[in-house]
C-alpha positions as a printed Julia matrix, in Angstrom:
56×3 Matrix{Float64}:
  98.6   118.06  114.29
  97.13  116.3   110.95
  98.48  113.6   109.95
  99.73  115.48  106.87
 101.51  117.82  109.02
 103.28  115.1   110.9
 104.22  113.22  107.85
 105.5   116.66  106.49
 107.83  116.94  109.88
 108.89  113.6   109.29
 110.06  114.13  105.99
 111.68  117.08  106.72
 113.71  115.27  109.29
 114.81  113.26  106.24
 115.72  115.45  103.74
 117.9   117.2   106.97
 119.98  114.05  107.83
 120.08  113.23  104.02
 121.99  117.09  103.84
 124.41  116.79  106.52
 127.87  115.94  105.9
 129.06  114.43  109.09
 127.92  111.47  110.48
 127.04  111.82  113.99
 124.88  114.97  112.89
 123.11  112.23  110.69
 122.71  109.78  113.89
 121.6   113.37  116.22
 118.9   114.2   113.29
 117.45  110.25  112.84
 117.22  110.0   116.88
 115.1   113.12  117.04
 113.22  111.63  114.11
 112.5   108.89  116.04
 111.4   110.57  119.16
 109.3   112.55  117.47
 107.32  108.98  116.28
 107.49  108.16  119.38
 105.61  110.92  120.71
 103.31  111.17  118.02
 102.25  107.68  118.52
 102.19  108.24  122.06
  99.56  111.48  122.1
  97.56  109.64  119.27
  97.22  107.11  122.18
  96.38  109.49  124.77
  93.93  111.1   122.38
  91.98  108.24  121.51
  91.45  107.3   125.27
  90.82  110.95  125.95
  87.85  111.02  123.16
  86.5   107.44  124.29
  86.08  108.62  128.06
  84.57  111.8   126.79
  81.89  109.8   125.01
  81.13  107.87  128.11
């Protein structure tokens, strides 16, 4: 995904917990916010030691 794209997921994430009445749907939406940054940061990882052994 583009970084665009990711930001755009993000966002909507956002705008979803910022539209939900109850509370713990707010706390659901933020946590799988969150994981989602987390993977994200954790396949940018892979993907820059991926391209670096590559060029080896």
């Amino acid at each position: 995904m583009t970084t665009d794209s990711v930001n755009k997921l993000l966002a909507s994430f956002d705008d979803l917990a910022s539209k939900a009445d109850d509370v713990n749907v707010q706390f659901l939406i933020r946590a799988i916010k969150l994981h989602a940054e987390l993977t994200d940061a954790r396949i940018a990882d892979l993907e820059q030691t991926l391209t670096a052994s590559l060029k080896k």
